[in-house]
VOROGU-453576 format. One record per residue (C-alpha): residue number from 1; residue in three letters; x, z, y. Coordinates in nm, 3 decimals. Example, Ala and Ser with C-alpha at 12.3 -4.5 7.8 and 13.67 -1.06 7.14 Angstrom:
% VOROGU-453576
NODE seq type       X       Z       Y
NODE   1  ALA   1.230   0.780  -0.450
NODE   2  SER   1.367   0.714  -0.106
% end
This chain:
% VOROGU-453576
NODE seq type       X       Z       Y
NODE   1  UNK   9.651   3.782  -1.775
NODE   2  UNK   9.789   3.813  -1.419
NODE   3  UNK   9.840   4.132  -1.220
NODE   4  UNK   9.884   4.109  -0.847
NODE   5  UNK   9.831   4.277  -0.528
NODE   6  UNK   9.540   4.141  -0.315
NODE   7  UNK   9.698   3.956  -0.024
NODE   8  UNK   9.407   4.056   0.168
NODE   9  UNK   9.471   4.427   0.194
NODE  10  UNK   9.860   4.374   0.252
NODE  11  UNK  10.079   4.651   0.129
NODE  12  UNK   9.909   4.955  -0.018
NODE  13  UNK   9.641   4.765  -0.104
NODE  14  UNK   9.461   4.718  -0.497
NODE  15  UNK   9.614   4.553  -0.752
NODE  16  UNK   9.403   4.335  -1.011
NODE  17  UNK   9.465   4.227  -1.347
NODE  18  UNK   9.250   4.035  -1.572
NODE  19  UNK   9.256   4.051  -1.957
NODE  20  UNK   9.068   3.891  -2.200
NODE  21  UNK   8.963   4.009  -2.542
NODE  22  UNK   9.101   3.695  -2.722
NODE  23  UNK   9.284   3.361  -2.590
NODE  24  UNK   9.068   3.179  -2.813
NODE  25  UNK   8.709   3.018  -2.781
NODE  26  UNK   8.505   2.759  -2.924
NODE  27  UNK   8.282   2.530  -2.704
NODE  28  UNK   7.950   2.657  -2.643
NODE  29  UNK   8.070   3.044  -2.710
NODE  30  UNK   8.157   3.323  -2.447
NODE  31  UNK   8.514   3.513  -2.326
NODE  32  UNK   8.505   3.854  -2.284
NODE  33  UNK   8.730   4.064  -2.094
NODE  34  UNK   8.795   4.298  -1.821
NODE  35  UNK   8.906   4.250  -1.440
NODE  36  UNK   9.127   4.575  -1.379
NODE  37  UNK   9.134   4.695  -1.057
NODE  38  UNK   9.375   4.950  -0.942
NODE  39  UNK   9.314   5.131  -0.628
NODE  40  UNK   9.593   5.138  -0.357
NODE  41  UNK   9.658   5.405  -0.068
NODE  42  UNK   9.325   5.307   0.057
NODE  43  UNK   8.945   5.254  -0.020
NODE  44  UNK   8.916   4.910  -0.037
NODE  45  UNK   8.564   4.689  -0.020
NODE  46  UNK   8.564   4.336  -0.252
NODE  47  UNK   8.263   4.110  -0.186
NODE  48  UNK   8.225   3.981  -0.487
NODE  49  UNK   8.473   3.910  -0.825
NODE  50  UNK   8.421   3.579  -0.981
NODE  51  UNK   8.550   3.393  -1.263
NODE  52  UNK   8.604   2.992  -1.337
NODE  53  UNK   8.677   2.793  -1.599
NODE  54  UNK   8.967   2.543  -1.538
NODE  55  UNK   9.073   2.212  -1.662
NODE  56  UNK   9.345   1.956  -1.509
NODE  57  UNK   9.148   1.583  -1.500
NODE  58  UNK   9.293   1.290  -1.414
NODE  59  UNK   9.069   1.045  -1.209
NODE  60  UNK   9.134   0.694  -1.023
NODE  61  UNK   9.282   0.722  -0.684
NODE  62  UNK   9.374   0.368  -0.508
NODE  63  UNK   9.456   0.168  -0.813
NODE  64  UNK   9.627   0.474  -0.980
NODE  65  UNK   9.558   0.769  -1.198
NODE  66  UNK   9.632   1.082  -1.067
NODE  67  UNK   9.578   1.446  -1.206
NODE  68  UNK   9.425   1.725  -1.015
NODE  69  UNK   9.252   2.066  -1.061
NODE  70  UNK   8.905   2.050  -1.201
NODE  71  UNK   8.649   2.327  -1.161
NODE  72  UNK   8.393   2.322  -1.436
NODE  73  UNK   8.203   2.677  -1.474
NODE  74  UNK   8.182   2.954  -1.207
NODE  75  UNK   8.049   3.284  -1.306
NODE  76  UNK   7.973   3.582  -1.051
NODE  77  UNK   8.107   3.878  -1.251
NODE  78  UNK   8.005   4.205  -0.969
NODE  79  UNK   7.923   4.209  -0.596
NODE  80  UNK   8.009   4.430  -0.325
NODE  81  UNK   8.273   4.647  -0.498
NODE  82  UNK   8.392   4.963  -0.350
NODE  83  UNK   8.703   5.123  -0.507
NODE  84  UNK   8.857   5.424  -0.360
NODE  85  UNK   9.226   5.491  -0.334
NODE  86  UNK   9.405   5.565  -0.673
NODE  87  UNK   9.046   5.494  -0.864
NODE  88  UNK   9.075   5.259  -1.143
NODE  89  UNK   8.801   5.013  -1.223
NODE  90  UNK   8.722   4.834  -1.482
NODE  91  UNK   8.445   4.555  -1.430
NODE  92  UNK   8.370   4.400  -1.805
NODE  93  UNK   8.204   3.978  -1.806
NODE  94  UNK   8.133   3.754  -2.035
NODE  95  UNK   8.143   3.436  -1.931
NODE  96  UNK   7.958   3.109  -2.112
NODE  97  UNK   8.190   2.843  -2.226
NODE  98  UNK   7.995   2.487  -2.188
NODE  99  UNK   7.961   2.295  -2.491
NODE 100  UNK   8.158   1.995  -2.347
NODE 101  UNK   8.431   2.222  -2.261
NODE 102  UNK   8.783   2.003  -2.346
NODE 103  UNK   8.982   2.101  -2.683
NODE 104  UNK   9.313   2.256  -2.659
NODE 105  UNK   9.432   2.348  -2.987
NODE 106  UNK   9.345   2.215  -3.298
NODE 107  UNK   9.432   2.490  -3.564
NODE 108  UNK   9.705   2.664  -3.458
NODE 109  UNK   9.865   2.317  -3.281
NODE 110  UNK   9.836   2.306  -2.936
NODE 111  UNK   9.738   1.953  -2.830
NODE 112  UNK   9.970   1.748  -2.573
NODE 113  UNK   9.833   1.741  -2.220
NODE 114  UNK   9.521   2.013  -2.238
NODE 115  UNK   9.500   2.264  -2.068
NODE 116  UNK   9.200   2.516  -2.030
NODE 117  UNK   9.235   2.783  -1.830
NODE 118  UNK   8.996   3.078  -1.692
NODE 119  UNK   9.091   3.183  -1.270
NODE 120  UNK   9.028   3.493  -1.131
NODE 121  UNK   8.869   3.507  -0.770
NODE 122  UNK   8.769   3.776  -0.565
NODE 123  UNK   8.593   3.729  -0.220
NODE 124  UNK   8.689   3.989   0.052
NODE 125  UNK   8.537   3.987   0.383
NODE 126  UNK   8.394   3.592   0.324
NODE 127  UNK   8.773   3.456   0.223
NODE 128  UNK   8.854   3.372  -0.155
NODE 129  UNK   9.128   3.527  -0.257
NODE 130  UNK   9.247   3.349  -0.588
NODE 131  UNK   9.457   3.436  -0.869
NODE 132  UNK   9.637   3.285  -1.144
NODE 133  UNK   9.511   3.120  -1.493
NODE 134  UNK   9.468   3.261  -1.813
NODE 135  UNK   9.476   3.022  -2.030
NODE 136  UNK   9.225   2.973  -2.341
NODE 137  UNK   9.319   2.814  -2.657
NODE 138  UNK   8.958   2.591  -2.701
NODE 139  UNK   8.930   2.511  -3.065
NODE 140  UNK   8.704   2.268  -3.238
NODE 141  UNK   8.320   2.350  -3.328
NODE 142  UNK   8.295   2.273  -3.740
NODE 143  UNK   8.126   1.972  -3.678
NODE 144  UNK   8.411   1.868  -3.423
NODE 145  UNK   8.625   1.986  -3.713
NODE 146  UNK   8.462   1.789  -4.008
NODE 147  UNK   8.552   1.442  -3.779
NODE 148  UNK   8.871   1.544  -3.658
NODE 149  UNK   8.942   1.600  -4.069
NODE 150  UNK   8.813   1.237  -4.175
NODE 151  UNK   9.079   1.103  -3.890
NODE 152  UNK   9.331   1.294  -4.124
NODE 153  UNK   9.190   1.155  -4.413
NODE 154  UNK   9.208   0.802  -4.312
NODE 155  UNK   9.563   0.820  -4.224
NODE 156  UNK   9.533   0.841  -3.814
NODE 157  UNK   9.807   0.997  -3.618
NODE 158  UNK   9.743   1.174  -3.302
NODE 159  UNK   9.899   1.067  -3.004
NODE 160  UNK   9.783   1.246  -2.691
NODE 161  UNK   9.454   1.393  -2.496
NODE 162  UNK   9.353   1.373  -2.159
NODE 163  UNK   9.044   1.461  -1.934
NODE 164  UNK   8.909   1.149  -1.726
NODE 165  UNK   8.683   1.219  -1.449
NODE 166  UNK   8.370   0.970  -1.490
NODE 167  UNK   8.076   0.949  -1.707
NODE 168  UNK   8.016   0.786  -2.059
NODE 169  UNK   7.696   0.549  -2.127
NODE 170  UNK   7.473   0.631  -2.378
NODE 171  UNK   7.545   0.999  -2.431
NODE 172  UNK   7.388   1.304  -2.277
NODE 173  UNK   7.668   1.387  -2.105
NODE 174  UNK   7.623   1.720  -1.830
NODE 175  UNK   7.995   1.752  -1.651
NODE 176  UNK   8.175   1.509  -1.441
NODE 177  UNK   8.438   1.458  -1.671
NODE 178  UNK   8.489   1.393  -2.057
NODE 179  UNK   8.814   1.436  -2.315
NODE 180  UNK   8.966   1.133  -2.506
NODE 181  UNK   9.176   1.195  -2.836
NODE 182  UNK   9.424   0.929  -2.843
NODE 183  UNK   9.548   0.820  -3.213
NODE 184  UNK   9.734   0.554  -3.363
NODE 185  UNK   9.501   0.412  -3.618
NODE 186  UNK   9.592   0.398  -3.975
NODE 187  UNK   9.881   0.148  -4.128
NODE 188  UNK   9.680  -0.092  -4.293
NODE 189  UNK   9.519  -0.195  -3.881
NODE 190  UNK   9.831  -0.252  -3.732
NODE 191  UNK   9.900  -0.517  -3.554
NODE 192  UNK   9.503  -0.568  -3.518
NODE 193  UNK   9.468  -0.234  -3.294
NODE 194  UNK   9.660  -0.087  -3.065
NODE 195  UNK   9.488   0.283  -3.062
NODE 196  UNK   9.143   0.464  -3.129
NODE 197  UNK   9.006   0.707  -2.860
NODE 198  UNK   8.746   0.951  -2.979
NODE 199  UNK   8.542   1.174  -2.750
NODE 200  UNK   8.298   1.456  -2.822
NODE 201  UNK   8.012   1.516  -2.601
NODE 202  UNK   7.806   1.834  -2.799
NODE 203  UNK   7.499   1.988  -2.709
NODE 204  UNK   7.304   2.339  -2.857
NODE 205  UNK   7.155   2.135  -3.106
NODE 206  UNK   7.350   1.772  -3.124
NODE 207  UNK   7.748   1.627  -3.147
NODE 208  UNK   7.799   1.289  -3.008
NODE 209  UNK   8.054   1.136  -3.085
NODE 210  UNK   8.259   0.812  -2.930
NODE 211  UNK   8.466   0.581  -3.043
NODE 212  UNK   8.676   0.348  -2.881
NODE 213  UNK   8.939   0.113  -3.020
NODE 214  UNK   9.187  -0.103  -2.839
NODE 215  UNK   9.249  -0.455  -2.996
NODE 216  UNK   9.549  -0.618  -3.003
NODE 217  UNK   9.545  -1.027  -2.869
NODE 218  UNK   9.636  -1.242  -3.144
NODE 219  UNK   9.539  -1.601  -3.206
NODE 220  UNK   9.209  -1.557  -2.972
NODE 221  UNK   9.354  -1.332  -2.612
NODE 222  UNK   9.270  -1.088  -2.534
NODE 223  UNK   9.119  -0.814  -2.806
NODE 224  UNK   8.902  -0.592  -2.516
NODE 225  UNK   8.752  -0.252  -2.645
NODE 226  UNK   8.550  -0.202  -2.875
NODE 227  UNK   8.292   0.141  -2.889
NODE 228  UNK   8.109   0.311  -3.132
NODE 229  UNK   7.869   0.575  -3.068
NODE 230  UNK   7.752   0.835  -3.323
NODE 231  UNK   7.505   1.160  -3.279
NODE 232  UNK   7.411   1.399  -3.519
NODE 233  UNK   7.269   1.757  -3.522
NODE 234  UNK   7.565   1.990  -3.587
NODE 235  UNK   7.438   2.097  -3.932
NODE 236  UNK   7.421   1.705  -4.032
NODE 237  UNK   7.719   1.600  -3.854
NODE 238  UNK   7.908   1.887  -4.111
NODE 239  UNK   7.762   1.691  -4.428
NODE 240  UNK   7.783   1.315  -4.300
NODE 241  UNK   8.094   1.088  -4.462
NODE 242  UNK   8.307   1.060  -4.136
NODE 243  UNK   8.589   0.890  -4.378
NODE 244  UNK   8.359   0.591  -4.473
NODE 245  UNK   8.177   0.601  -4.161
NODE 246  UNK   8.455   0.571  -3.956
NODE 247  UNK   8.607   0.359  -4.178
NODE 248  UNK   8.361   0.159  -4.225
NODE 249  UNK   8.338   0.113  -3.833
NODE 250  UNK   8.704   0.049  -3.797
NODE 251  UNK   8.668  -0.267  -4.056
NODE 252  UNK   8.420  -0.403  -3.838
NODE 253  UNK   8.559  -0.419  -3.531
NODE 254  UNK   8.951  -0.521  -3.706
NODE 255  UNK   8.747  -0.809  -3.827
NODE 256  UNK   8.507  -0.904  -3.575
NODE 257  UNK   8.639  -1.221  -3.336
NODE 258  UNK   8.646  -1.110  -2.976
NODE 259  UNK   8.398  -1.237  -2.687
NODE 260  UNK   8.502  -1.401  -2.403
NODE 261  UNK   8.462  -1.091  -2.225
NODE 262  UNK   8.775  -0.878  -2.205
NODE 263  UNK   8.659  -0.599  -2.050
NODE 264  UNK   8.432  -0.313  -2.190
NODE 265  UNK   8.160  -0.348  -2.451
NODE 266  UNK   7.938  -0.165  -2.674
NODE 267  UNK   8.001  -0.307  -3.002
NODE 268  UNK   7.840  -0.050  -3.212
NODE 269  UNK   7.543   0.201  -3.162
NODE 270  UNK   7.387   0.493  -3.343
NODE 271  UNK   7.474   0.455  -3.718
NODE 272  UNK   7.220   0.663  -3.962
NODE 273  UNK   7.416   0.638  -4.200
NODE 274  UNK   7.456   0.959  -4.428
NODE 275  UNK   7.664   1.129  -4.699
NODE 276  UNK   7.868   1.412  -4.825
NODE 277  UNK   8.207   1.484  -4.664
NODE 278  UNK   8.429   1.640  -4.915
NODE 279  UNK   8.692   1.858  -4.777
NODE 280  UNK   9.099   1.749  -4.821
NODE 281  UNK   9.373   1.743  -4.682
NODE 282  UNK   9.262   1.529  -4.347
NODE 283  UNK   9.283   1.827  -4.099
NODE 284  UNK   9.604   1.950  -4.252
NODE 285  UNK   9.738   1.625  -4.220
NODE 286  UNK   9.653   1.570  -3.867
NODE 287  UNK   9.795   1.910  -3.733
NODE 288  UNK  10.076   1.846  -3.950
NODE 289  UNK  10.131   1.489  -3.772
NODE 290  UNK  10.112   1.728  -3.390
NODE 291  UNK  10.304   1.992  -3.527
NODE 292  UNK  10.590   1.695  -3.614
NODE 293  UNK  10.635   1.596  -3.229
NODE 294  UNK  10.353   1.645  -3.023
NODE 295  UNK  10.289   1.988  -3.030
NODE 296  UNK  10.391   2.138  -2.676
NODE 297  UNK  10.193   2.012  -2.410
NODE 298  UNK  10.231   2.088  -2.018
NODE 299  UNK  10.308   2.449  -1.879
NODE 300  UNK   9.987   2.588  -1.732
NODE 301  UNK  10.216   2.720  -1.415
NODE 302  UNK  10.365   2.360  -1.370
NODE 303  UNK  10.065   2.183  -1.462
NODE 304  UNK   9.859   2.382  -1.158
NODE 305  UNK  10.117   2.374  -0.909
NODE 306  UNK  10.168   2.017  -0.918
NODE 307  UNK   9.783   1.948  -0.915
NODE 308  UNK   9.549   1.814  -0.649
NODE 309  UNK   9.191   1.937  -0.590
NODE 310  UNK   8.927   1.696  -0.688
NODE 311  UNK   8.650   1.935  -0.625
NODE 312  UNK   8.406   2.108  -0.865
NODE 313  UNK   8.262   1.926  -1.170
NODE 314  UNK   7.977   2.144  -1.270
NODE 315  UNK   7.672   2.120  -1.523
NODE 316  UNK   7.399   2.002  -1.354
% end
């Protein structure tokens, strides 16, 4: 939550503080809260109060990478606010969570490098006045869960995540930006891949998920990248084999020779392939693996401070 007096109104003036019913949220749910507002010596008018949803994104800027603010969701909570000196208000919202909304904590693991974060922003006489985050703690969908368990199962071990701004082929992707999952892939591919990447992109009704592993040279060059692309509706994704599937998809692309093209490719498409997914000790297994060193991430104050602005990446 933060709590601060409005800059606008200078000393005397209301104080705000926003506070959510839970830190934790699941893509395609809603946060609930409150924005608290505490009259000052004086009646005081607020155009409108508005809330954001907040990621840091890192997109390609002359040759290099660099990480900035992104704006995903905007919400207008209340307009043209009155509160009178010594009143206190309190202005309840619930505000949507998009289903493509990055991951931040995988049970009760926060994951390196996310950061989700809802913003406060009140609008007094035409001039934003913003506030600090509140962060969320985005945990997986059961579907989400189901493939993040199978990359348990299969022995991955998770590396990092990050948020690249850009757009993925062949998925119905709505926001300017999409999350990669970076894991070292199981012992018995190393030495043939360097890393697997794996991205959700869910809808109401369907997961998507990509895959994309990094081969190593060897006797032929250059490995390139390899991609796999999967989509099920939620209640199948939760009953499909993601250990053989993935698996299977893994053997493949160890084994296949690479093209003379080094750069991207789609190697695999839509499988329809389908199965029972028994549950172990996969998901345990993977938090376990965060929990051992990776568990941590950045600190939402540093992370924000040290961030450009890359504009707004909202739905369209």
């Amino acid at each position: 939550m933060f709590k601060r007096m409005l800059s606008a109104f200078g000393v005397g003036g209301p104080s705000v503080d926003t506070v959510l019913d839970s830190p934790d949220a699941v893509p395609g749910g809603r946060i609930t809260g409150q924005v608290r507002i505490q009259g000052g010596k004086h009646e005081a008018k607020i155009d409108r109060i508005e809330l954001s949803l907040v990621t840091s994104a890192e997109a390609e800027h002359h040759d290099h990478e660099r990480a900035g603010a992104a704006e995903f969701h905007r919400i207008v909570v209340r307009e043209d606010v009155r509160v009178t000196a010594g009143e206190q208000l309190d202005v309840p919202f619930e505000l949507p969570v998009p289903w493509e909304t990055p991951l931040t904590a995988v049970g009760s693991a926060h994951l390196r490098g996310m950061v989700v974060g809802v913003r406060t922003e009140l609008v007094i006489a035409g001039a934003p006045d913003k506030g600090d985050l509140d962060p969320v703690a985005v945990h997986p969908l059961p579907s989400q869960e189901t493939v993040l368990d199978a990359f348990g199962e299969l022995g991955f071990q998770f590396h990092s995540a990050d948020v690249e701004v850009g757009r993925l082929h062949g998925v119905p992707q709505r926001l300017g930006f999409f999350q990669e999952l970076e894991f070292f892939p199981p012992r018995e591919f190393a030495g043939r891949i360097n890393e697997v990447e794996l991205t959700f992109v869910a809808t109401p009704q369907e997961l998507h998920v990509v895959l994309e592993a990094d081969k190593r040279g060897g006797m032929f060059g250059s490995g390139g990248d390899a991609f796999g692309r999967f989509g099920y509706a939620h209640d199948e994704a939760e009953r499909v084999n993601w250990p053989q599937l993935v698996g299977e998809w893994l053997t493949r692309v160890a084994e296949s020779r690479p093209s003379g093209y080094h750069g991207h490719h789609d190697e695999y498409g839509h499988q329809g392939h389908h199965g029972h997914h028994g549950h172990g000790p996969g998901m345990g297994a993977m938090v376990g693996g965060v929990a051992a060193g990776v568990v941590g991430g950045m600190v939402l104050g540093e992370v924000i401070d040290e961030m450009g602005d890359f504009g707004d990446f909202g739905e369209e």
